[in-house]
C-alpha positions in Angstrom: 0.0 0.0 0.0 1.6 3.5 -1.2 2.2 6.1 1.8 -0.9 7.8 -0.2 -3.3 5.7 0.4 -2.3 4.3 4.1 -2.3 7.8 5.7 -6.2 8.4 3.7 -7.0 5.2 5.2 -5.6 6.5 8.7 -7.7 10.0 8.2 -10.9 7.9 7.2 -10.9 6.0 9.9 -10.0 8.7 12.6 -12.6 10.5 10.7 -15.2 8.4 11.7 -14.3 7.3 15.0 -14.3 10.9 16.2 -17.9 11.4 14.9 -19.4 7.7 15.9 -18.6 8.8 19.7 -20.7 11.6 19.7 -24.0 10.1 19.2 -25.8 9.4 22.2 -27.9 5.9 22.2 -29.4 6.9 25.6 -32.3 9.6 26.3 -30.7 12.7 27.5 -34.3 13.9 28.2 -35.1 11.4 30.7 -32.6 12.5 33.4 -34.3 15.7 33.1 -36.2 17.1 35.8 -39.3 17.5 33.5 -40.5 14.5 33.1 -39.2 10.3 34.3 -39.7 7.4 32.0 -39.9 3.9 33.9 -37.4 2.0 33.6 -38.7 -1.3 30.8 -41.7 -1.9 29.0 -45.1 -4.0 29.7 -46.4 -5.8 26.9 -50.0 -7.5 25.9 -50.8 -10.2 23.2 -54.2 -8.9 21.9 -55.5 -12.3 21.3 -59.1 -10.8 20.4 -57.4 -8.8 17.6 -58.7 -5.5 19.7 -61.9 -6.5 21.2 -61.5 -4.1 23.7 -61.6 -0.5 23.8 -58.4 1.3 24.6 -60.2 1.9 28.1 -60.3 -1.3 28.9 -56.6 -3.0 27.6 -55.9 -0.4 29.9 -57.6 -1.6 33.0 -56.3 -5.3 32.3 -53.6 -5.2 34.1 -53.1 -9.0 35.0 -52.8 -9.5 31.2 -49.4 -6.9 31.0 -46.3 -8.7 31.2 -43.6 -6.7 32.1 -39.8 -6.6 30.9 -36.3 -4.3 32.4 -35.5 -3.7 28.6 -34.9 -0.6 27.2 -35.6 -2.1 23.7 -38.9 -4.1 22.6 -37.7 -7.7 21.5 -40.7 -9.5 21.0 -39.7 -11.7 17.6 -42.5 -12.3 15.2 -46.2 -12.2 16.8 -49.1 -13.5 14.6 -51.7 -11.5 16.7 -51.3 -7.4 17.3 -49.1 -6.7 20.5 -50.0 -3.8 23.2 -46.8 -2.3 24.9 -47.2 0.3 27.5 -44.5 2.7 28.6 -45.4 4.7 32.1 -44.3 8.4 32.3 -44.3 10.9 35.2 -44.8 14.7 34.6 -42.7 17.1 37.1 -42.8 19.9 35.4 -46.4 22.7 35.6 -46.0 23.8 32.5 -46.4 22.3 29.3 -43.7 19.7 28.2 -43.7 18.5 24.5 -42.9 15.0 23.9 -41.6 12.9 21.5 -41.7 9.2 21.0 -39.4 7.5 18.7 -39.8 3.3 17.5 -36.5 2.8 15.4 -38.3 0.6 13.1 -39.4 0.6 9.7 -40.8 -2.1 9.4 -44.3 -1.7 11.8 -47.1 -2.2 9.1 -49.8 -0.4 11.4 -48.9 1.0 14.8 -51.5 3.1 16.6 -50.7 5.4 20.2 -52.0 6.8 22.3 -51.5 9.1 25.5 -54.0 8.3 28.5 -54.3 9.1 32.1 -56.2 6.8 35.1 -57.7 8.8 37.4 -60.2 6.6 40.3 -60.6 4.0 37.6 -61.4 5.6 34.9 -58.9 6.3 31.7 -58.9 9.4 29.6 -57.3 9.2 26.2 -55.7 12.3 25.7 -53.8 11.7 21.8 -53.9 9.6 19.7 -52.7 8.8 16.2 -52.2 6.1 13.9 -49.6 5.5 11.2 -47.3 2.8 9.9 -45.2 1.7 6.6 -48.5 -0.2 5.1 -50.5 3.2 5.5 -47.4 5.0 3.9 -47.2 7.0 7.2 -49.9 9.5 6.1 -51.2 10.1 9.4 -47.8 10.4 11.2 -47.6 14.3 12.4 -43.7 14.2 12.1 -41.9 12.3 8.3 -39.3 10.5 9.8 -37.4 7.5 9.1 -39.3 5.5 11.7 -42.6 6.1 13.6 -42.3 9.0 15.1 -45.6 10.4 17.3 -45.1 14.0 19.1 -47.5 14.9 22.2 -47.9 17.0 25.5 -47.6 16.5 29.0 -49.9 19.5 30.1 -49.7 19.4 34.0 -48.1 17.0 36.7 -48.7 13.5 37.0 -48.7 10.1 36.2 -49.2 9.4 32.4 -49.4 5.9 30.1 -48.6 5.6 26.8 -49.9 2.5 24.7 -48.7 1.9 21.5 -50.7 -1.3 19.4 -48.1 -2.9 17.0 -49.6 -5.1 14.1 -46.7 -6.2 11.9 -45.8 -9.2 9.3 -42.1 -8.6 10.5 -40.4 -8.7 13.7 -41.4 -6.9 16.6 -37.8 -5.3 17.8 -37.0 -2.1 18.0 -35.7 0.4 20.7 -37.8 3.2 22.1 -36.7 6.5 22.8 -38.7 9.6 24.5 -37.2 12.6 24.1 -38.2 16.6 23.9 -37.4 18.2 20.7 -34.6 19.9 21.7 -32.9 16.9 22.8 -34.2 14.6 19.7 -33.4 16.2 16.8 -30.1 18.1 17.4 -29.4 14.0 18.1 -31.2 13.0 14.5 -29.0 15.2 12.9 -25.6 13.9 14.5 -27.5 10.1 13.2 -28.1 11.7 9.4 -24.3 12.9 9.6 -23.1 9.5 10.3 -25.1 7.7 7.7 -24.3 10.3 5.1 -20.7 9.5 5.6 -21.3 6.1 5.4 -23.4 5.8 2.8 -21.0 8.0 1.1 -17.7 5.8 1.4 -20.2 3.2 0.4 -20.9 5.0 -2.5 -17.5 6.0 -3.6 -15.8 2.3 -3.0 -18.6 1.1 -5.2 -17.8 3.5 -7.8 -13.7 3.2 -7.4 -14.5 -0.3 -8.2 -16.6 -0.2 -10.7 -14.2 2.3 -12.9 -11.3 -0.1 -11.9 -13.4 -3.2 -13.1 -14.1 -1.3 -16.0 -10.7 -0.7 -16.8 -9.1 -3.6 -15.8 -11.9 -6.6 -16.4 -10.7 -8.3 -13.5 -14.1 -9.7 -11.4 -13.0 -9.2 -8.4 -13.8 -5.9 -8.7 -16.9 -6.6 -10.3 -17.9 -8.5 -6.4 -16.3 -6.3 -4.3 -19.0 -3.5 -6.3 -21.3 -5.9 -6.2 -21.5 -6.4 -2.4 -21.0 -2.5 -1.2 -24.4 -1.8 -3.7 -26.1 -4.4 -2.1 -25.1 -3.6 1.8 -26.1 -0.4 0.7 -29.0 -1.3 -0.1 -29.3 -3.8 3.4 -28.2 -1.0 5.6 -30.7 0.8 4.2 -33.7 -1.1 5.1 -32.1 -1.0 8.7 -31.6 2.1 9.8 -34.9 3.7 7.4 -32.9 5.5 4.7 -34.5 3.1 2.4 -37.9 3.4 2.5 -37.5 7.4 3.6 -35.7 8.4 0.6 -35.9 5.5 -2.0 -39.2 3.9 -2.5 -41.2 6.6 -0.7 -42.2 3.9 2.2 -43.6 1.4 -0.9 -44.7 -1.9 1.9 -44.2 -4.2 -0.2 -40.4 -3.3 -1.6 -39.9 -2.8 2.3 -40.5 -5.8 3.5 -38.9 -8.0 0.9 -35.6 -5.4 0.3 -34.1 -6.5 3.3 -33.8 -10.5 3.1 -33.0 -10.2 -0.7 -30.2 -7.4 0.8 -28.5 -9.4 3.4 -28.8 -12.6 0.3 -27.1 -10.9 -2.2 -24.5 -9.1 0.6 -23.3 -12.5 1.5 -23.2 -14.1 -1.6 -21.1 -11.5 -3.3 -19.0 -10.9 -0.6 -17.9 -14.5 -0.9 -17.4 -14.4 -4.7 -15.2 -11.6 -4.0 -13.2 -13.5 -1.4 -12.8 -16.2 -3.6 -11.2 -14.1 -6.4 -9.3 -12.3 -3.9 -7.6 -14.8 -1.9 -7.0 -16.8 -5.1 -8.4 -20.1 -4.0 -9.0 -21.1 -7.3 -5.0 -22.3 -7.6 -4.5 -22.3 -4.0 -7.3 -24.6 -3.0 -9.2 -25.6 -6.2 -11.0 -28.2 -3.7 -12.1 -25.1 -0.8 -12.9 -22.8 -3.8 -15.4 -25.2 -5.1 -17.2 -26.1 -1.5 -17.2 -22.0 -1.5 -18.7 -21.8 -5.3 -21.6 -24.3 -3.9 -22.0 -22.9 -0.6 -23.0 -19.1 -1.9 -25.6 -20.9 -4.7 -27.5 -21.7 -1.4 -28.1 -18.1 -0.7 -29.0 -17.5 -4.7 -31.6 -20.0 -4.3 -33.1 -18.2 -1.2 -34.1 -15.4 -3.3 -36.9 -17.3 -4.1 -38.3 -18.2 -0.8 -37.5 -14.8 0.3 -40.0 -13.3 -2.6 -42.5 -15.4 -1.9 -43.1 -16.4 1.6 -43.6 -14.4 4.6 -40.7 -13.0 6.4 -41.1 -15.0 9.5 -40.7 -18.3 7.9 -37.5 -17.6 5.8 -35.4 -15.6 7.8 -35.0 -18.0 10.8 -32.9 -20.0 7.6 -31.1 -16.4 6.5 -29.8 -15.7 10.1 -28.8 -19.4 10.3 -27.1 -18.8 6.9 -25.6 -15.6 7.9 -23.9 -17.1 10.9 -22.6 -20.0 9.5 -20.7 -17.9 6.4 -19.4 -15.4 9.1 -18.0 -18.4 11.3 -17.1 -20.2 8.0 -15.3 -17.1 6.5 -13.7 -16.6 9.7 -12.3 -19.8 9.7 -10.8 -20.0 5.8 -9.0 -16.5 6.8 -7.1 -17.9 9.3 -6.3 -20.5 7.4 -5.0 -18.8 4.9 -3.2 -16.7 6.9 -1.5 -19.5 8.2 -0.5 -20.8 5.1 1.1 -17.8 3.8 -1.3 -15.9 1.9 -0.4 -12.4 2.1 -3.9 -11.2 0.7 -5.5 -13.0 3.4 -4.3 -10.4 6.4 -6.2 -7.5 4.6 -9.2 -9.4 4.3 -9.3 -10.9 8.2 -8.5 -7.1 9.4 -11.0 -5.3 6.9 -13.9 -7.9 7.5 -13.3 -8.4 11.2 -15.1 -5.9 12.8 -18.1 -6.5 10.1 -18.1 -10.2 10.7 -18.4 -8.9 14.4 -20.7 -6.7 13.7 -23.0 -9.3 11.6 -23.0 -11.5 14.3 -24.2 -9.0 17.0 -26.8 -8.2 14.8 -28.1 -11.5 14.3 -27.6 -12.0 18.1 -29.7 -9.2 18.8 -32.8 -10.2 16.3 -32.9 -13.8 18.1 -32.6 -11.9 21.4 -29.7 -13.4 22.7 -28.4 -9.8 23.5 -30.8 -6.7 23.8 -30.8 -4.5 20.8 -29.5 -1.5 21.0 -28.8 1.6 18.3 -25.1 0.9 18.9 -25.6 -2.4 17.5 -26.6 -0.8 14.1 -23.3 1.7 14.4 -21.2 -1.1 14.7 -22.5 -3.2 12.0 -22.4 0.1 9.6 -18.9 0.9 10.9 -18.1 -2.8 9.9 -19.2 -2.3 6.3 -17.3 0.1 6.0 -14.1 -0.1 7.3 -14.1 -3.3 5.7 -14.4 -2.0 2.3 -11.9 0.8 2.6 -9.2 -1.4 3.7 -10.0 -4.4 1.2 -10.1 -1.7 -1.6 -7.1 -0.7 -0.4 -6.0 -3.9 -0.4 -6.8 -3.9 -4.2 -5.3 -0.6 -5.0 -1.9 -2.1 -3.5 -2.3 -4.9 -6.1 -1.9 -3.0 -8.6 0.9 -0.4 -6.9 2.7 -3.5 -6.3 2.8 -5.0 -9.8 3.9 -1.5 -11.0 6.4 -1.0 -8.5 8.2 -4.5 -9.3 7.9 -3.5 -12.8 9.5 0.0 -12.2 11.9 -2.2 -9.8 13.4 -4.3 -12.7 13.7 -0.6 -15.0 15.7 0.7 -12.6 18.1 -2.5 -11.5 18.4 -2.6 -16.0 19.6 1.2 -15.9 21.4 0.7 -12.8 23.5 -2.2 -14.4 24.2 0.3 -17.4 25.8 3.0 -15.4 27.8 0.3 -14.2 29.0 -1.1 -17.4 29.9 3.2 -18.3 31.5 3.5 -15.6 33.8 0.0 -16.2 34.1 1.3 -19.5 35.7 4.4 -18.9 37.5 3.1 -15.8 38.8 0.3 -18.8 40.3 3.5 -20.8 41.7 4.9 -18.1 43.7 1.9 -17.0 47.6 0.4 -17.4 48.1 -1.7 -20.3 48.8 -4.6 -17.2 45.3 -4.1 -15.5 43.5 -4.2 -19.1 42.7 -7.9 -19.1 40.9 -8.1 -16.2 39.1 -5.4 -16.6 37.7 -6.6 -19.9 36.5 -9.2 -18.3 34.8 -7.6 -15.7 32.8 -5.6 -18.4 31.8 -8.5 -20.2 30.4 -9.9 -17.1 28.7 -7.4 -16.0 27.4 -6.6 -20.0 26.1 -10.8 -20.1 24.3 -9.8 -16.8 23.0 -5.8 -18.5 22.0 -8.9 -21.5 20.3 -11.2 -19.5 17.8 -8.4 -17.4 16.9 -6.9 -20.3 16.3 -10.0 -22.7 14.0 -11.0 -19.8 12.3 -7.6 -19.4 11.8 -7.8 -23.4 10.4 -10.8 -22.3 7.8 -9.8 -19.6 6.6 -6.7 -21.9 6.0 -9.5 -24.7 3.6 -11.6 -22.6 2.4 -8.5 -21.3 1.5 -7.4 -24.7 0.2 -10.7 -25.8 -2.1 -11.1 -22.6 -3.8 -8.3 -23.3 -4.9 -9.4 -26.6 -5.4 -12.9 -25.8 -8.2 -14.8 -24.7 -6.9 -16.8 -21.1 -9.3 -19.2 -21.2 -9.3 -20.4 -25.2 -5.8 -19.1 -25.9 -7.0 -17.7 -29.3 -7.4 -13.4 -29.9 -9.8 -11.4 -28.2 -12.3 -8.7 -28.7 -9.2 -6.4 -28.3 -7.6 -8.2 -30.7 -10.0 -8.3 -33.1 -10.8 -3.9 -33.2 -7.2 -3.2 -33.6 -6.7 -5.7 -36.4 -9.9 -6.1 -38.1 -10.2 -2.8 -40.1 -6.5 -3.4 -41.3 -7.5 -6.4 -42.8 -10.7 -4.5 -44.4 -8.2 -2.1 -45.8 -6.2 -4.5 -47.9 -9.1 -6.2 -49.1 -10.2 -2.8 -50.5 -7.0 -1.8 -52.1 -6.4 -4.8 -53.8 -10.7 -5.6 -54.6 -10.3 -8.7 -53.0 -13.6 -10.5 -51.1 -13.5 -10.8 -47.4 -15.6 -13.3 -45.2 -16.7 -12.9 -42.0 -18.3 -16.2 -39.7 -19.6 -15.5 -36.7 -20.2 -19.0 -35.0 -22.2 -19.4 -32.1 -22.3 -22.7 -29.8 -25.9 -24.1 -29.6 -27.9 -24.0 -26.5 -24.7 -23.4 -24.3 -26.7 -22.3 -21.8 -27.8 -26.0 -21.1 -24.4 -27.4 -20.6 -23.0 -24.9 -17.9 -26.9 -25.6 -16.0 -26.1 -29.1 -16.7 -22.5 -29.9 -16.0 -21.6 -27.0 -14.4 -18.9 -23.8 -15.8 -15.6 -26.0 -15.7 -17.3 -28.3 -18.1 -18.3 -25.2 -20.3 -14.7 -23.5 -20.1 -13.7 -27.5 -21.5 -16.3 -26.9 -24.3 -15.5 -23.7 -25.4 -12.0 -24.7 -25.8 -12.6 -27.7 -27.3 -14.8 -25.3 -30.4 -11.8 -23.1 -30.0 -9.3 -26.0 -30.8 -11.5 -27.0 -34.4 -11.7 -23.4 -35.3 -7.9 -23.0 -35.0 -7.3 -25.8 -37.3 -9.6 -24.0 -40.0 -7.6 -20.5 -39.6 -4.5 -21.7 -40.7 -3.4 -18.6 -42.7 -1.5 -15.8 -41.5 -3.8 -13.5 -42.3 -7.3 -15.2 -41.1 -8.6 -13.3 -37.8 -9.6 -15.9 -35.3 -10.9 -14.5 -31.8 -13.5 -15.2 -29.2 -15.5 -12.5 -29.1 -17.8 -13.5 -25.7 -19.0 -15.8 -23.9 -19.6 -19.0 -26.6 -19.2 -16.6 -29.7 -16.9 -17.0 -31.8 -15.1 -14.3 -35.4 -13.6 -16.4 -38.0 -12.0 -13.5 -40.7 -10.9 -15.2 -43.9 -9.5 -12.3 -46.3 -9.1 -13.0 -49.9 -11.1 -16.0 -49.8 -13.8 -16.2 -52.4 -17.8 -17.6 -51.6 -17.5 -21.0 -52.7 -14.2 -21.2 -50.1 -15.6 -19.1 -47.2 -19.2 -21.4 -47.1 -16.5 -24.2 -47.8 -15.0 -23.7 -44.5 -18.0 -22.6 -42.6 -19.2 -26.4 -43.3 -16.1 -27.8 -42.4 -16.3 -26.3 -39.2 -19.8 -27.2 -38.1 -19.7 -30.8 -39.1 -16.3 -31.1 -37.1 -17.9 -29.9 -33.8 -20.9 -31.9 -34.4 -19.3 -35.1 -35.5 -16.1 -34.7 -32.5 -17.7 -35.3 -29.6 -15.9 -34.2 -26.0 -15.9 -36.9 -23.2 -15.4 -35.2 -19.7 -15.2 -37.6 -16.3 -16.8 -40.6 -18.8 -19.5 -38.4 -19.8 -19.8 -37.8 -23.8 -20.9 -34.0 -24.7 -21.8 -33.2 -28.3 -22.5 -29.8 -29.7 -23.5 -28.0 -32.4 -22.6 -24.3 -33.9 -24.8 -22.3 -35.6 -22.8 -20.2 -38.2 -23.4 -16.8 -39.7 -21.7 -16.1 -42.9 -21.1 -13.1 -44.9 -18.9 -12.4 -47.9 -18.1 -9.5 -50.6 -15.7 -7.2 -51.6 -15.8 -4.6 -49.1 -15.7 -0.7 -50.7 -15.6 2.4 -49.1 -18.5 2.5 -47.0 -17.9 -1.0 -45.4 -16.3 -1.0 -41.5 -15.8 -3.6 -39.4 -19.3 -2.7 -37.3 -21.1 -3.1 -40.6 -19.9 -6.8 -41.5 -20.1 -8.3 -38.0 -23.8 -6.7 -38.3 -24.5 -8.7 -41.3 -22.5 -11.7 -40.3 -24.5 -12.0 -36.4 -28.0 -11.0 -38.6 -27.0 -14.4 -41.1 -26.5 -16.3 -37.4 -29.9 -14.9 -36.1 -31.5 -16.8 -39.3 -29.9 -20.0 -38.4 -31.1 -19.9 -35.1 -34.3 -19.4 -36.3 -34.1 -22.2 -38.6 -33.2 -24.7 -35.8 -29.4 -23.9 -35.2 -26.5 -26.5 -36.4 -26.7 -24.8 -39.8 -24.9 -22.2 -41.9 -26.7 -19.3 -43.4 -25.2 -17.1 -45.6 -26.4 -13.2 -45.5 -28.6 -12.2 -47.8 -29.7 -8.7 -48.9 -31.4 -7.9 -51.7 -29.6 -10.9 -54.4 -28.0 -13.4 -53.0 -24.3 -12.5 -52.3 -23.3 -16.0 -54.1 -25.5 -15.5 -57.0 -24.1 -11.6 -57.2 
């Protein structure tokens, strides 16, 4: 990692830390003299789905169960649940009051502020609002349900709030006076902004990097900040606040597919990062199959109520944070230097998963610092991992720049002997010749190997890793050249775009090792058809394939288009004693290219010729036809 980036990691961080301190998770308002909330809650299943009149869940006082908790954990109720909080007035004047349930996920809650006087209960507010009404009655927009009332004289005051929810019933409770809430809102919306702000610009560094670079591990590493954006956001409220305008039903599934998707590209990332694939090939597969579990509880998590899918998601969640835990030390162990950014950057979020989990099963009480930490995970995580990645690539160019200076440093040395060789006696001549021709084989040897490296530098970058054969790259900086010639010396120019038949079936079927087998396999029969020089062979994406045959005439170009397709239908592949066959579908198109023909234009016509084939049943060539028939022409 470059000084640069270490001491804007230190800043970051320090950043952060000083701000996360100030926010209070208590109720500065409650040791005020004003007014005392008791300590805890009481709570009421409303088994009659509110038979009773608020006067009388009141008065039911052997029903209440009560709890020392300053947050409501109640898990998942089927019926509506009563909680009452007890608050004592000191103050003669009139106190304004807010109340504050940090969820956002209450589909109706109702509240309301009464007083019992010799047995009798006055309601004195009331209001009723929730995410499945779109909180049009709440009196305050806020993130959660937010209700605002007044304590006009002295006394002994109870506040019942109703809950009716599909999702969990956990959330903490805060009463406060405005003055103390929302000086304390703001120092919450300064924290998430810079979060979500990191968030945001990691994503982007990535993306630009993946952009640049095509390597997918920054393609995950995007991946998995968009989509604990996107789980955070359900969280803390942001989402349905500011993104979907409190839309229930986006609200309740967003944050199960969220923590899905977080997982399972967080451990595609891993994967790439800690190279497991030539480390471990046996781990990185057990990995690969472990994250499809998560894919395939996207669909449970659409469909089915919360409450009976995301007892399997926490489970799930655990189990990668343990099991991720547990391949980083490992690793780490065994050498791999990646591995120590990854444990350090994903420790504190791996802690911070698990105390969130801990909390929802209430095997700790849920608190707002929870929801710091687990923020404060995802993003110190990311910044250091990314980090991680930036010092990737500062470390490839700074061996590169390494080797440029030992070369140059090995040429001032053989100057120097030279002119030291001038300078000396006839008697010391010898030996001094021969020090400069040692030191000249070794000048030799660094830069015949540097020559080297920039070679399959260069022909990396326009080679295909997997088939071995030119890539898209490849193909735009040669194909117009070839056009050109053809034009200068009016010679006809064929273009095949070959397509593998229902690929798709084979990676679903066999799996993606078998389909890199395949595609090499097609790759292997096309390279024995491009023979010549000047033919333009390249894989151009996923199973398609660009055969350029210049100065090759109809009858020659359909000729070898034929050749090809029976060769990959009649040579079948045999992979761990199973026998694959495929088929190609082939597009062909062939003239005499003039002035207004570019290398966008044929592939056009060539991939419209392999859209007909496909039509006509694939494992067939078809020839491009507009107008007369190019062959008949």
């Amino acid at each position: 990692m470059s000084s640069r980036s270490f001491w804007g990691l230190v800043f970051s961080l320090v950043g952060i830390f000083i701000i996360f301190p100030c926010l209070s998770y208590g109720d500065s308002s409650r040791s005020a003299p004003l007014f005392r909330v008791a300590d805890g809650y009481s709570y009421w299943i409303d088994t009659r789905q509110n038979a009773d009149a608020i006067s009388r869940v009141a008065l039911q006082s052997r029903s209440w169960v009560h709890r020392p908790h300053a947050s409501v954990n109640l898990g998942y109720q089927q019926q509506p649940v009563w909680l009452r909080f007890d608050v004592k007035a000191f103050h003669p004047q009139n106190i304004q009051l807010l109340m504050e349930l940090g969820s956002s996920h209450l589909d109706q809650v109702e509240f309301y502020l009464t007083q019992i006087q010799d047995g009798a209960v006055s309601v004195l507010s009331s209001r009723v609002t929730g995410d499945q009404l779109g909180n049009s009655n709440a009196l305050l927009k806020h993130r959660f349900p937010l209700f605002a009332t007044n304590l006009r004289q002295p006394g002994d005051y109870q506040v019942f709030v109703r809950v009716s929810t599909t999702s969990s019933i956990i959330f903490p409770v805060d009463f406060k006076r405005p003055e103390a809430f929302f000086p304390e809102e703001a120092k919450i919306q300064v924290f998430y902004g810079l979060f979500f702000g990191m968030m945001f610009v990691l994503a982007f560094y990535n993306g630009m990097v993946w952009a640049f670079l095509r390597e997918r591990a920054y393609l995950y590493n995007m991946a998995f900040i968009v989509f604990a954006m996107l789980y955070q956001s359900t969280i803390n409220g942001f989402g349905s606040f500011y993104l979907w305008q409190n839309n229930a039903a986006i609200n309740q599934k967003a944050y199960m597919v969220g923590t899905l998707l977080t997982m399972y590209f967080a451990g595609r990332f891993a994967i790439r990062f800690l190279d497991l694939r030539s480390r471990l090939p046996r781990l990185e597969r057990f990995t690969f199959y472990f994250l499809q579990i998560f894919l395939f509880m996207l669909v449970p998590a659409l469909l089915l109520p919360e409450h009976r899918v995301v007892g399997i998601i926490y489970f799930l969640e655990t189990s990668v944070c343990f099991y991720a835990i547990a391949v980083l030390v490992h690793q780490c162990l065994t050498g791999n230097y990646w591995a120590r950014y990854l444990l350090a950057g994903w420790s504190i979020l791996i802690l911070g998963a698990l105390s969130f989990v801990a909390s929802r099963i209430a095997w700790i009480e849920y608190t707002p610092a929870i929801e710091y930490l687990h923020a404060a995970g995802f993003s110190f995580g990311n910044l250091l991992v990314t980090s991680a990645l930036a010092a990737r690539i500062q470390k490839e160019r700074i061996g590169k720049h390494l080797a440029l200076e030992k070369a140059l440093h090995l040429a001032q040395e053989v100057t120097q002997l030279t002119l030291e060789k001038e300078q000396m006696e006839a008697s010391a001549r010898e030996e001094l010749e021969r020090r400069v021709e040692q030191k000249t084989e070794t000048l030799n040897l660094m830069l015949r190997q540097l020559q080297s490296s920039n070679k399959k530098l260069e022909h990396a970058t326009i080679t295909d890793s997997l088939t071995g054969i030119g890539n898209r790259r490849f193909l735009d900086a040669s194909f117009q050249g070839v056009i050109d010639q053809c034009q200068l010396h009016r010679t006809s120019l064929g273009v095949l775009v070959i397509d593998a038949d229902y690929f798709k079936r084979v990676n679903d079927m066999h799996g993606h090792l078998v389909g890199d087998r395949c595609l090499q396999h097609i790759a292997s029969i096309l390279q024995r058809s491009a023979r010549r020089n000047l033919d333009l062979l390249v894989r151009y994406g996923g199973e398609e394939f660009i055969l350029v045959l210049p100065a090759t005439d109809s009858n020659g170009v359909l000729t070898i288009a034929e050749e090809i397709r029976q060769s990959i239908e009649s040579d079948s592949l045999s992979i761990q004693g199973k026998e694959i066959r495929l088929t190609v579908s082939v597009g062909v198109h062939v003239s005499v290219p003039d002035a207004t023909d570019d290398a966008e234009s044929l592939l056009l016509k060539a991939d419209e010729a392999l859209y007909t084939a496909k039509r006509k049943g694939r494992n067939r060539v078809e020839v491009y036809r507009h107008g007369l028939d190019p062959l008949k022409a």
